[in-house]
C-alpha positions, -999 to 999 in steps of 0.1 A, spaced: -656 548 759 -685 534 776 -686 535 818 -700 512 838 -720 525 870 -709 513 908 -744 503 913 -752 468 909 -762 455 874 -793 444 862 -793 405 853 -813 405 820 -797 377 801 -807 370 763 -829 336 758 -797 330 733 -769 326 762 -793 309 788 -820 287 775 -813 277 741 -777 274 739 -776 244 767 -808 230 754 -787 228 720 -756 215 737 -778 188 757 -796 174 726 -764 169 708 -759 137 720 -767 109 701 -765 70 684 -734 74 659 -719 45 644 -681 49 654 -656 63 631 -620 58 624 -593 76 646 -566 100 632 -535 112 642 -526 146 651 -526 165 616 -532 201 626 -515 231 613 -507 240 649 -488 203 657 -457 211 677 -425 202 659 -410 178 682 -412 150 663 -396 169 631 -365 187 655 -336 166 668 -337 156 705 -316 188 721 -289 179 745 -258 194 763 -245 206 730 -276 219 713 -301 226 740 -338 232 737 -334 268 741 -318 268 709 -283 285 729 -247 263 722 -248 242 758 -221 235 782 -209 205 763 -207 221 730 -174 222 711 -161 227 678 -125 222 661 -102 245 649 -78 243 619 -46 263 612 -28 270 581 2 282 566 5 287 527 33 294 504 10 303 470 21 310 434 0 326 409 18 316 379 4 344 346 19 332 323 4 301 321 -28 305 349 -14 278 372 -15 280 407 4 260 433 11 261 469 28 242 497 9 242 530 12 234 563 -19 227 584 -24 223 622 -54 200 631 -70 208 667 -95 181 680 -117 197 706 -143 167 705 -146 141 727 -140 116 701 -109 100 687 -107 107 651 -85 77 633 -87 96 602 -88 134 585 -112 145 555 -98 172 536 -120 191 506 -104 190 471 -129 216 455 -111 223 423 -114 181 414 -149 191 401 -130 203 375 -103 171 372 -111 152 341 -122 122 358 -150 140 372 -182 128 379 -202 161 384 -207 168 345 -224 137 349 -250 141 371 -264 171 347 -295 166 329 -320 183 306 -316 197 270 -296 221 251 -296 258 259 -321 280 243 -293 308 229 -254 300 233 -228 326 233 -198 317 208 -176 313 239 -200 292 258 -204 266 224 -170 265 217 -165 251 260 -196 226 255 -193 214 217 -155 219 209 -130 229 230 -109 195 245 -122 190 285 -107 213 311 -80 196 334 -82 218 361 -84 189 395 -56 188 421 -22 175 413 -10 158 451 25 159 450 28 148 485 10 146 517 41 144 547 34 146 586 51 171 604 88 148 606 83 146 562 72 109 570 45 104 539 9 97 548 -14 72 534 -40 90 516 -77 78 494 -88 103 471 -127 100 462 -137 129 441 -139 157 456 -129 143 491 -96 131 502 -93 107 535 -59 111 558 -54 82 577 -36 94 611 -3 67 625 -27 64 657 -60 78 669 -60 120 674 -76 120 708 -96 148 730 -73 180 731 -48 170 710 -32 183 679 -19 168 644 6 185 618 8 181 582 19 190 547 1 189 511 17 199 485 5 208 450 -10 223 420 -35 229 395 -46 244 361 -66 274 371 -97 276 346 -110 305 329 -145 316 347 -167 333 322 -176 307 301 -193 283 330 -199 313 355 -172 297 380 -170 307 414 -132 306 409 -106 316 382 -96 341 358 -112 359 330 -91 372 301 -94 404 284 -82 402 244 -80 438 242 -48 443 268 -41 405 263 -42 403 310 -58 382 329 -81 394 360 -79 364 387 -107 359 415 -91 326 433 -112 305 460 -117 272 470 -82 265 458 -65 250 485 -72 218 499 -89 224 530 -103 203 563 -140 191 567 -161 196 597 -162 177 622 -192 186 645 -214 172 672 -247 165 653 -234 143 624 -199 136 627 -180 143 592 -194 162 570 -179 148 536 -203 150 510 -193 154 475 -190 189 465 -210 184 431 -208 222 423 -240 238 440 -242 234 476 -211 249 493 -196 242 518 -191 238 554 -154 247 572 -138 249 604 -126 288 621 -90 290 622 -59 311 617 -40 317 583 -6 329 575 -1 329 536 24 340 512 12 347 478 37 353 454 25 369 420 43 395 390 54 424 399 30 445 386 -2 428 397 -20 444 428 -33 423 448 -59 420 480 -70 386 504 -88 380 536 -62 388 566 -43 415 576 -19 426 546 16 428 565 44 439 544 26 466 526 56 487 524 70 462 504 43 456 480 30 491 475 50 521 465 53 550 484 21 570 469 -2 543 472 10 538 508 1 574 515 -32 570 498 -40 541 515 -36 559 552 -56 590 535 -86 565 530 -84 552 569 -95 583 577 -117 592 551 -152 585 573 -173 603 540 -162 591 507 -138 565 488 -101 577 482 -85 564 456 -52 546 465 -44 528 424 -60 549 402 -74 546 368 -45 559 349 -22 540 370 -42 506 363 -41 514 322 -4 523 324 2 486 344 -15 467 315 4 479 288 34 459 307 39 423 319 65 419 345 87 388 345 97 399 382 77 387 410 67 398 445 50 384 478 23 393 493 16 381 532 -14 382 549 -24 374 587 -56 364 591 -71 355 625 -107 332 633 -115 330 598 -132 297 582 -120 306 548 -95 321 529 -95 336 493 -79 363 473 -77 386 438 -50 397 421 -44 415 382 -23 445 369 -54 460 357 -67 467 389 -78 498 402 -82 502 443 -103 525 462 -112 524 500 -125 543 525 -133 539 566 -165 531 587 -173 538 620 -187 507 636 -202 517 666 -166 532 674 -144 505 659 -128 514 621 -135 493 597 -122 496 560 -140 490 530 -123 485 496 -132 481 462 -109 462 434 -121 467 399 -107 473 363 -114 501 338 -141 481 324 -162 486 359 -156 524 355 -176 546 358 -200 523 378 -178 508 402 -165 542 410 -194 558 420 -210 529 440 -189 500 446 -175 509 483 -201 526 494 -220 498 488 -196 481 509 -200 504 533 -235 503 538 -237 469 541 -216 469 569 -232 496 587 -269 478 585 -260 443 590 -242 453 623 -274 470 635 -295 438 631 -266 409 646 -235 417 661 -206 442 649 -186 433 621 -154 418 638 -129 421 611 -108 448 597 -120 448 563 -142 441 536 -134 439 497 -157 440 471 -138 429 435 -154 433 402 -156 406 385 -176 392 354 -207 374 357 -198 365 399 -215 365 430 -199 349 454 -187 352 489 -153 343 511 -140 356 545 -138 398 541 -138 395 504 -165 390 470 -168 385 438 -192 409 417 -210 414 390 -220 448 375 -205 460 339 -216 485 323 -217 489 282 -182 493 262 -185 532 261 -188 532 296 -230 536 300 -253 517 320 -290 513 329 -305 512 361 -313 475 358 -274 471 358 -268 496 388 -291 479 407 -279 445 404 -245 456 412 -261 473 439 -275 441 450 -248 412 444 -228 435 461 -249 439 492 -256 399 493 -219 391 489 -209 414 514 -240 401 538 -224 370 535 -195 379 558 -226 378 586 -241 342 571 -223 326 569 -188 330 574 -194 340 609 -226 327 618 -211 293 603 -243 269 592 -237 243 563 -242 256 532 -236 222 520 -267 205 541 -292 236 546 -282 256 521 -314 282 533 -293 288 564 -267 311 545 -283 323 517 -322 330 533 -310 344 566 -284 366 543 -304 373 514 -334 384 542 -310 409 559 -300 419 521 -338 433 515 -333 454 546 -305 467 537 -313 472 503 -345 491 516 -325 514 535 -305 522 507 -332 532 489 -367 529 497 -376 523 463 -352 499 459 -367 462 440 -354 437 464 -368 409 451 -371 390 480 -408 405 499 -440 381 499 -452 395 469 -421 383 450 -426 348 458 -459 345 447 -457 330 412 -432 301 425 -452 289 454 -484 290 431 -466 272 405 -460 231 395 -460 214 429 -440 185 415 -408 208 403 -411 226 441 -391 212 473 -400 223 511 -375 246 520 -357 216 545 -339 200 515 -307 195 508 -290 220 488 -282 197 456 -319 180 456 -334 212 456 -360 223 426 -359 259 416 -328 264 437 -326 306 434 -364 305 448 -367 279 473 -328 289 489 -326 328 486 -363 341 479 -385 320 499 -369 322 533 -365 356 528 -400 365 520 -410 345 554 -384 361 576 -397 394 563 -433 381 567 -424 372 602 -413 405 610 -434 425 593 -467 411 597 -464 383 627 -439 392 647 -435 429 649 -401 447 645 -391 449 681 -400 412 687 -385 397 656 -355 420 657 -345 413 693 -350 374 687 -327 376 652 -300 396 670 -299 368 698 -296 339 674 -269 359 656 -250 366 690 -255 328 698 -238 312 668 -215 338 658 -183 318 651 -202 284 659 -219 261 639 -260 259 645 -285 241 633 -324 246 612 -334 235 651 -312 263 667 -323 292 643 -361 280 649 -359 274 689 -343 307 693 -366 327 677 -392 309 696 -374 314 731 -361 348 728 -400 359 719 -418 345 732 -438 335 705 -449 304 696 -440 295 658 -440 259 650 -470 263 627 -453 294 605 -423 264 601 -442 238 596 -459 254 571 -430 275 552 -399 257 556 -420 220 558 -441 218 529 -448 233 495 -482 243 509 -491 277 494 -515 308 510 -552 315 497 -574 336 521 -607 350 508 -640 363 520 -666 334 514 -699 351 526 -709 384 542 -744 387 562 -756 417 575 -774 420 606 -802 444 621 -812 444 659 -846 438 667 -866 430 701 -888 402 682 -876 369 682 -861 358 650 -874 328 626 -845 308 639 -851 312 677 -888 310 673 -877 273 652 -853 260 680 -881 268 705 -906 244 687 -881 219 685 -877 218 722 -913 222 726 -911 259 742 -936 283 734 -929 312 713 -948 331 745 -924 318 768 -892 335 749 -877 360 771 -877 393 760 -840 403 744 -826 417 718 -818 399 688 -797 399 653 -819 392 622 -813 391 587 -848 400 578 -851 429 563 -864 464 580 -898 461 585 -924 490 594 -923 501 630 -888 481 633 -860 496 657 -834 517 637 -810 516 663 -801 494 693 -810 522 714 -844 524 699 -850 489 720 -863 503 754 -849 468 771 -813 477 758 -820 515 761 -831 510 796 -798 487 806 -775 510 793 -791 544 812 -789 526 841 -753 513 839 -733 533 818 -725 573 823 -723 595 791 -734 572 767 -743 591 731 -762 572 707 -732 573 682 -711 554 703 -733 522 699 -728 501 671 -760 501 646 -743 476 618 -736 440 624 -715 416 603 -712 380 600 -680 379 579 -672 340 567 -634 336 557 -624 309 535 -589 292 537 -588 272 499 -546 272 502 -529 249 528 -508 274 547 -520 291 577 -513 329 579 -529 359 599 -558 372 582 -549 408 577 -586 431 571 -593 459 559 -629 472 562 -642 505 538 -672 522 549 -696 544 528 -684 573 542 -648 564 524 -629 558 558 -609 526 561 -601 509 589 -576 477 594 -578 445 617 -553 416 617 -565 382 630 -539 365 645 -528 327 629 -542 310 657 -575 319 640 -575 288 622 -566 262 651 -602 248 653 -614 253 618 -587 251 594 -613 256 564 -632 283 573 -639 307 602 -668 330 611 -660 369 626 -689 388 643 -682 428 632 -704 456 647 -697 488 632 -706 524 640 -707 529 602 -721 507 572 -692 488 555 -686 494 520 -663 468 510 -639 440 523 -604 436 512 -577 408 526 -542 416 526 -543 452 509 -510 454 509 -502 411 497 -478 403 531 -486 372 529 -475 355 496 -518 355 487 -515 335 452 -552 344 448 -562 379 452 -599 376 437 -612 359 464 -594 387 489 -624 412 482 -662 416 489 -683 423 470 -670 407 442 -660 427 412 -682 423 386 -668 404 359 -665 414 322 -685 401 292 -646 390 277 -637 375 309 -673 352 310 -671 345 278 -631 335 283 -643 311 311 -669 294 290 -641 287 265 -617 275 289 -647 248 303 -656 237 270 
């Protein structure tokens, strides 16, 4: 470190700073014809006009406001799975809460399972050209078999006195018109009763149904989205009733469930909510098991084993049994149930609180599911706690099941099966791994932290599939998430016209696994590894999470709370990510080395004509030249007596080697529309490395090109931007200086490709 003397410091100033630089600035003005005004198109534009106005509900801050409210929904369900011939039906009861200010004079109510009604519109809307290999069960569903009738049956819709209701069913939508107007605070009781044909999964990958096994001749049911259930209402666009066309999700109000699901006898069964006549559904072993694995903090007990699952299949029980379940503040409610299952659990310490973690899978999963599947589980719990809020319910279930990933309150559907003779790769364990992470995630985003899937479908499965990579790298460091910068690199520097900006509606999205789960991951992860910082990033995240658990936010109250709880100002990063389809290219355009020298250099000695200063009247300073060394040149800066002489008489224990003796002029080149931090990292001759980051705001005057002055205490040997690609780069050959030489084959390649 260099230190500066008390006594008073000489004024030598460089002719540079003084003369020439205001002479330059002075002469600048001149006759220009006038040219044509522009609006505001930087990078670095605010997003106010983009963002909705905030108000008492959502404020700017990006916090819920004093005004905010949402409604609540309560149901009670009488289900039955009938086996024998996969129909399902159910009788329920709901309780509508209106905590807006509005009067409603009319209910919408989601009828999922008419996407499969044969009437249907969403086979429709389904484009493009045959599939490049069919299975034999997949042909026989598109070519042969007789269409699916698998939409709701209404056998009634009653108020709470049995009075019927008048009703308008449009697709997937069903309108309730109320006797009078359901004001502020009030409540409204109904019934709807009826039934469907539940469809077999496998063949259309299904988020809901049953798959059949021909060896055993049982069925294995995942059931979701089954019952018709209430739209929301909210405070930014009223009712949100869009057709469910089979992609984008959906969006539902929190509430309370009581349901009765009555199945065979022999099935075992598990749902979100408390399960709360256990002694009557489970025998006496499993019961004892099943307390066993609440206290087993270190491993899954087994609580319907293996042998017990085979020995269940080989039977099919005309008796029947109920299963009921309690479940408190959730916005969803879905369950599994076969004979052929086999259950293990075990507990997990949330910072004090127990939490269970279960597993459902047949003997097909085994010995995969076994090993890993609620541990898994348990992981996922433990990690996505640390980074939001602690998981609030009791459990979580993860259910194998074929070809699934999907996601309800406390329980998933997922994929993961290894070969007939019971052998798998690690490309299977990992995406078992993985699905089952993500699908767990999603009791975080969003089930809890309750965004619509059906409107910003990026809010549930970017957020979630971000935290995912996390996890997943804490599972294993190794571990191929998928989801880093690097990963997204061939989409974003692909066909601009089959990409969407990331703020797209879910079902007019291009590339919908990129642009949904991979691209808002990659930024998030960007964000916090390379912009951000943990500690900034992580605090921010957790407060959004805290915010909006068991609320309903907005794209406008994820961005303004990262913003406000940071501190840092990221409008540009998504303008530029979420905004556009603009893609990153950062390179080194031009390096020019400098030398000092205490004779003025062709350039000053040409801006002193132009102003008509003699070269004699030049100050005496030091200067940076490209020239090369001449004889009797300085080496050093301290071989310059004026420098030489300032620093003895201002500094204390200055050694040579602390004074820089190269000098850069390092031009960087931005070809790609997005604006990133340029991330450096310098090799000297010596083969030490050294790393600089240039912060975003690099590019706010110049969003072509900018110009970095280095001095170095060592000659650099090379140039290389982003070493370690953290910022999507879809060109790394411009990223290094020098250039690598280029191969005869490649030259001659490139001459081809011109001609």
């Amino acid at each position: 470190m260099l230190l500066l003397k008390n006594n008073p410091m000489k004024k030598i100033y460089s002719i540079i700073t003084l003369c020439f630089l205001s002479i330059s600035i002075s002469g600048i003005a001149q006759e220009t014809e006038p040219k044509t005004g522009h609006t505001n198109t930087k990078k670095f534009k605010q997003l106010k006009e983009e963002f909705a106005t905030p108000n008492s509900q959502h404020t700017a801050s990006g916090a819920p406001g004093v005004n905010y409210t949402q409604q609540k929904v309560d149901y009670k369900m009488d289900i039955i799975l009938d086996d024998a011939n996969q129909k399902l039906s159910g009788d329920e009861s709901i309780v509508y809460h209106n905590n807006s200010t509005d009067n409603l004079q009319y209910l919408w109510v989601q009828l999922d399972q008419n996407k499969r009604a044969l009437d249907s519109k969403s086979p429709d809307i389904k484009g493009g050209g045959p599939e490049i290999l069919y299975s034999p069960q997949k042909f026989a569903a598109d070519f042969i078999d007789k269409p699916f009738d698998g939409g709701f049956n209404i056998i009634h819709v009653k108020d709470a006195k049995g009075n019927d209701l008048s009703y308008k069913i449009n697709q997937t939508m069903m309108r309730i018109e109320l006797p009078k107007p359901l004001a502020f605070g009030k409540k409204f009781q109904f019934q709807i009763k009826w039934w469907y044909n539940i469809n077999n999964h496998v063949p259309q990958r299904d988020r809901s149904g049953y798959e059949h096994f021909d060896q055993d001749g049982n069925n294995l049911y995942v059931i979701a989205q089954f019952y018709p259930r209430l739209a929301v209402y909210n405070n930014v666009e009223g009712w949100q009733n869009m057709q469910f066309w089979g992609r984008s999700e959906f969006a539902l109000e929190f509430g309370d469930f009581l349901v009765n699901i009555t199945t065979p006898k022999d099935h075992i069964l598990n749902a979100t909510g408390v399960l709360t006549n256990a002694k009557k559904v489970l025998t006496k072993t499993q019961l004892e098991r099943l307390e066993q694995a609440k206290i087993s903090f270190d491993k899954p007990v087994i609580i319907v084993s293996q042998e017990e699952a085979i020995e269940a299949e080989k039977k099919n029980s005309t008796e029947t049994k109920t299963w009921n379940f309690d479940a408190k503040n959730v916005r969803d409610f879905a369950f599994a149930s076969s004979r052929k299952f086999i259950w293990d659990g075990m507990a997990v310490d949330i910072n004090g609180k127990t939490v269970m973690a279960y597993s459902l899978y047949p003997k097909e999963g085994n010995p995969l599911w076994e090993e890993y599947s609620t541990k898994v589980v348990a992981h996922t719990l433990k990690e996505y706690s640390s980074y939001t809020f602690d998981y609030p319910y009791h459990k979580a279930i993860s259910v194998h099941s074929k070809n699934q990933g999907m996601e309800y309150p406390q329980i998933c559907w997922n994929y993961g099966r290894p070969r007939p003779d019971g052998t798998y790769d690690d490309r299977t364990r990992d995406a078992m791994i993985g699905v089952i992470t993500h699908e767990v995630g999603h009791n975080f985003f969003p089930m809890i932290v309750n965004s619509d899937e059906r409107q910003w479908t990026w809010m549930d499965e970017g957020l979630n599939s971000f935290v995912e990579t996390l996890t997943e790298i804490a599972f294993d460091e190794n571990f191929n998430t998928g989801n880093l910068p690097k990963d997204i690199i061939p989409y974003m520097d692909g066909d601009q016209s089959n990409i969407s900006p990331i703020m797209t509606q879910g079902d007019n999205v291009h590339q919908f696994g990129p642009n949904a789960y991979t691209k808002p991951a990659a930024g998030l992860y960007l964000l916090r590894e390379t912009i951000m910082g943990h500690e900034l990033f992580d605090y921010a995240f957790k407060t959004y999470a805290n915010r909006w658990k068991f609320k309903h936010p907005t794209p406008e109250d994820f961005f303004r709370t990262m913003e406000d709880a940071s501190a840092v100002d990221l409008d540009w990063f998504w303008r530029g990510w979420f905004y556009t389809t603009d893609f990153t290219d950062i390179g080194v355009k031009s390096v020019n080395q400098y030398r000092v020298t205490s004779k003025p250099t062709q350039d000053i000695i040409k801006l002193a004509k132009k102003y008509g200063i003699p070269v004699e009247q030049i100050r005496p300073g030091i200067y940076l030249s490209t020239d090369p060394e001449t004889e009797g040149e300085p080496k050093t800066p301290m071989d310059i007596a004026l420098l030489k002489d300032y620093i003895d008489t201002n500094y204390e224990n200055v050694a040579d080697a602390e004074i820089p003796g190269y000098f850069y002029e390092i031009t960087f080149e931005k070809p790609g529309g997005l604006v990133m931090p340029i991330i450096v990292e310098y090799t000297y001759e010596d083969g030490s490395k050294d790393s600089k980051t240039y912060p975003a705001q690099i590019w706010s005057k110049n969003d072509k090109e900018v110009n970095k002055v280095v001095a170095s205490k060592k000659a650099i040997a090379s140039i290389q931007i982003d070493p370690n690609l953290e910022t999507a780069d879809v060109n790394v050959e411009n990223n290094v200086w020098p250039r690598a030489e280029q191969s005869e084959f490649d030259k001659k390649k490139e001459e081809l490709a011109k001609e």
